[in-house]
N, C-alpha and C positions, 0 to 999 in steps of 0.2 A: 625546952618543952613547949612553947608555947609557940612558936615554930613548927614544929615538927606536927601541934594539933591545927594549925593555918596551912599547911604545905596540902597541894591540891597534884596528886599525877594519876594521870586518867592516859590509856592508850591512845593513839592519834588515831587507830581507826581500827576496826575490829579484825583481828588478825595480823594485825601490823607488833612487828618487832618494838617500835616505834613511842615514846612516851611522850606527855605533853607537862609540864611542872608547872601549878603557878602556885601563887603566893598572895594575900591580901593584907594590908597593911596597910599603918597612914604616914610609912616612910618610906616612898618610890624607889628612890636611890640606896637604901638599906636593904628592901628585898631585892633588889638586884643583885647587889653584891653577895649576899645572902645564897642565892641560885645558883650563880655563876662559880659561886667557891662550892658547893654542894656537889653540884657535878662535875668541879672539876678533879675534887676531892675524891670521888665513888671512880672518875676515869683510872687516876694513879692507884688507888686502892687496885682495881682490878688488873691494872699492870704487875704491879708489887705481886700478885699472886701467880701472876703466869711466873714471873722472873724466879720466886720463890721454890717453883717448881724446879727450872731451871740449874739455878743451883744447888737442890740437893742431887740433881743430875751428876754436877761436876762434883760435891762433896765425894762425892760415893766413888766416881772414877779417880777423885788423886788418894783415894784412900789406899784401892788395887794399883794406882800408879808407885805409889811410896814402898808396897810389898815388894812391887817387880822390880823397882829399881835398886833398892839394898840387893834384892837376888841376881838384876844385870850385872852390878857391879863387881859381885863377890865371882861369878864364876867367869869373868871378860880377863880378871885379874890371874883365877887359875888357868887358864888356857892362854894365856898369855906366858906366863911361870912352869905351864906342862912341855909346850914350845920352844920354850926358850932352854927348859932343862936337858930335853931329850933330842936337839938338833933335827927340829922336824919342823916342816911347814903344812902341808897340808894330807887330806888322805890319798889312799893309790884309787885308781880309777873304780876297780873293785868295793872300796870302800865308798866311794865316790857316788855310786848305784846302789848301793845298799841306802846310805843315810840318804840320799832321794825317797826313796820307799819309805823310810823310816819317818823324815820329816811329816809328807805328807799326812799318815795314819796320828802324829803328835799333833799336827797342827790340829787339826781335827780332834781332838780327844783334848787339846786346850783350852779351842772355842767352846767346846761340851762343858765343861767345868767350870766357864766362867760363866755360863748361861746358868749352870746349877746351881752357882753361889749368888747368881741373882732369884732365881726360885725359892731360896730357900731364908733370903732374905724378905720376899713377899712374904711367906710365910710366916715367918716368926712377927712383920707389921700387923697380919691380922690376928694370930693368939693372943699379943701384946695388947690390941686394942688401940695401935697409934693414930694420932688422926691421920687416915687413909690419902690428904688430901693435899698431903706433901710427898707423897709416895715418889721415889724415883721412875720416869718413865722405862716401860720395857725397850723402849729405841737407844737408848745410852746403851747395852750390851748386846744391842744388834735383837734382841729378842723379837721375832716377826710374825709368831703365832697370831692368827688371826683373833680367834675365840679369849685368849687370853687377854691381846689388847684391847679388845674389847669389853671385858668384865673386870679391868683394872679401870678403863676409863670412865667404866658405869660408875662404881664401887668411888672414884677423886671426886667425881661430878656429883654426887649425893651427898659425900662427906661436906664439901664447899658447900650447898645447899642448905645444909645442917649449921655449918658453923655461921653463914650468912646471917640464918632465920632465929638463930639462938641468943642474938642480941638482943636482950630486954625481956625475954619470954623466959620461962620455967619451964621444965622438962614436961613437964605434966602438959604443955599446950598438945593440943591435937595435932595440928601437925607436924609437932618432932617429933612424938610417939609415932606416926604416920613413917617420919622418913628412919626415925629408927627400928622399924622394923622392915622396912625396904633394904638398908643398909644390914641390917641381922642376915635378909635372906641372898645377899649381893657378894656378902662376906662366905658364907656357906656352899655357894656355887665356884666363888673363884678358888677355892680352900680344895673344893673338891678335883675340882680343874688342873687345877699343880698337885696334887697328888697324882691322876693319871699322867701329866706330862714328866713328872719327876722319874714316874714306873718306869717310862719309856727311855728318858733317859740315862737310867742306869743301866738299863741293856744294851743302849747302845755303846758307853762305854765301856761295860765289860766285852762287848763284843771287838772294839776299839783294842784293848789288853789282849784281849785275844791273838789277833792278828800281830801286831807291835812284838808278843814273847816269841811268835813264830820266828820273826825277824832275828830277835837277839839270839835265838839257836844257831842261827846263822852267821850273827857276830863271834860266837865262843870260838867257830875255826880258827878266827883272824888270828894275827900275832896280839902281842898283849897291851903294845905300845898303840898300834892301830884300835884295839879296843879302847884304851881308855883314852885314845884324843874323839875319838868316834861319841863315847860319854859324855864328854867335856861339853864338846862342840854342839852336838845335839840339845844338851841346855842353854847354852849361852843363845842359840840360834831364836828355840820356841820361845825364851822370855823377851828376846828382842822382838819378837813378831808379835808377841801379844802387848808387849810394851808400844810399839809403833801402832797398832789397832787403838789401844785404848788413848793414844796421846790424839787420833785422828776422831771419835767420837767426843773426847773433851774439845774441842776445836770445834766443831760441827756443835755442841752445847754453846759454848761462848759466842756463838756467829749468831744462835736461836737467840740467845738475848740479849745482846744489842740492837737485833733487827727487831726487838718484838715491841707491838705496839697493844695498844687496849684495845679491846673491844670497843669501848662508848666513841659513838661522834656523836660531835653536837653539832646540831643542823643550826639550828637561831642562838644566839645568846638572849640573855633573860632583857627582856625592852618591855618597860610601862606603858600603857594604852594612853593613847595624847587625854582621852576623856577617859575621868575617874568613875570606878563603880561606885563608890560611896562618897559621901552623897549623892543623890542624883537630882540638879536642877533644876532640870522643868516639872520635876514632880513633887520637889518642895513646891516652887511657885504656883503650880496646880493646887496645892494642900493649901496654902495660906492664903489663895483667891478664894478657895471655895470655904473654908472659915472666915476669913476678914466677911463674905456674904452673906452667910448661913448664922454665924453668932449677933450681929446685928441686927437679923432678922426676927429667931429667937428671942432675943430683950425685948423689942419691940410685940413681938405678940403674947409674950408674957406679962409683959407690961399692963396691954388692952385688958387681957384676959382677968385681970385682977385687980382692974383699975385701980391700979396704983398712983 
């Protein structure tokens, strides 16, 4: 506490990113030390938060990674066991042109779905009331809407703000009432936001299904055995591809934080001025010239003045 009411930071220059710290005391080498752990403390603090970020990036992708792979695994196995049953290797050319078609429209109605399980996971963080400021980034799921990443990054950047300023202070201070209700209307716009992207996205995937049952009218000709390696293979393919996407996003997460660094540099470390602000000598010695003069002076015409 008593630190904290000595701690002196004032900007280096008006409009400058820029802070100046100091410190007064009558142990030079204590506030040093003092400084130099303070900021180096608030530097890793603010790393700790990017990385934080970070990894609930990756929580969240070995989560759908865990899903996809119990589902790689199980159907690698039956089309391995369909193959192996029914003395076939792969499909006829015919077939061959079809599941081309067909991939394509799946791949596509994949990536839709994993975009809409990240939507819909925004959303349940803002009903919920989670602190917004661990949110998983929209770039983990490839998510590129501009407007959206942009009122997610509003909405982290305020929560942070909030959690920063909320040490020590009471909800009643003015300005978390301030940022809570910037966050109230942050919350309500991006809420509103994934609703109209959510609308759109469901059309596109029922338009998606659309297309896709065309195809399968077209599989029902096939023989049966061609249909159902056609089945097989079509899943075993789109999990592998979404599974290889989400293995290549976790990777591009773990690159983000080992390279990530903090924000703070520090230009100076904390260094004592060779001359001390307190006391100041020549203006004792000034004080004690001009009394040693002026009290001797005084006695003396106090003295006269009442002959004493």
């Amino acid at each position: 506490t008593d630190y904290q009411e000595a701690l002196q930071v004032a900007p280096t220059a008006e409009g400058s990113s820029g802070i100046t710290i100091g410190l007064e005391g009558p142990n030079p080498e204590k506030n040093e030390d003092f400084i130099n752990t303070l900021v180096a403390e608030y530097s890793l603090l603010g790393l700790e938060k990017k990385n934080k970020q970070v990894q609930n990036t990756i929580d969240f992708i070995d989560e759908q990674l865990y899903l996809i792979t119990n589902s790689l695994d199980s159907v690698e196995g039956e089309l391995e066991g369909f193959r192996s049953n029914n003395k076939i290797i792969d499909l006829s050319s015919e077939g061959q042109e079809v599941f081309k078609r067909l991939y394509e429209l799946e791949s596509q109605r994949s990536q839709e779905l994993a975009k809409r399980k990240y939507y819909q996971y925004i959303q349940e963080t803002i009903e919920e009331s989670v602190d917004f400021s661990k949110v998983v980034a929209p770039s983990a799921i490839g998510v590129d809407d501009e407007l959206l990443v942009q009122l997610i990054n509003n909405l982290s950047e305020l929560a942070a703000q909030r959690n920063a300023l909320s040490i020590g202070v009471t909800t009643n201070n003015p300005k978390i009432r301030e940022l809570d209700a910037r966050i109230r209307v942050a919350r309500e716009a991006l809420s509103e936001n994934l609703r109209n992207i959510m609308d759109g996205s469901a059309i596109m995937i029922k338009d998606l299904d659309n297309r896709i049952a065309q195809i399968d009218n077209e599989i029902a000709d096939f023989p049966k055995t061609e249909r159902d390696l056609l089945s097989i293979q079509r899943r075993f393919v789109l999990n592998e591809t979404l599974y290889t996407y989400l293995l290549e996003k976790r990777a591009e997460a773990g690159i983000a934080m080992a390279s990530a660094q903090s924000d703070v540099e520090i230009i100076d470390p904390a260094l004592t001025e060779e001359i001390p602000i307190k006391p100041k000598g020549s203006l004792n010695y000034a004080i004690g010239l001009l009394l040693g003069l002026i009290l001797p002076a005084v006695y003396v015409l106090f003295k006269d003045f009442f002959d004493v």
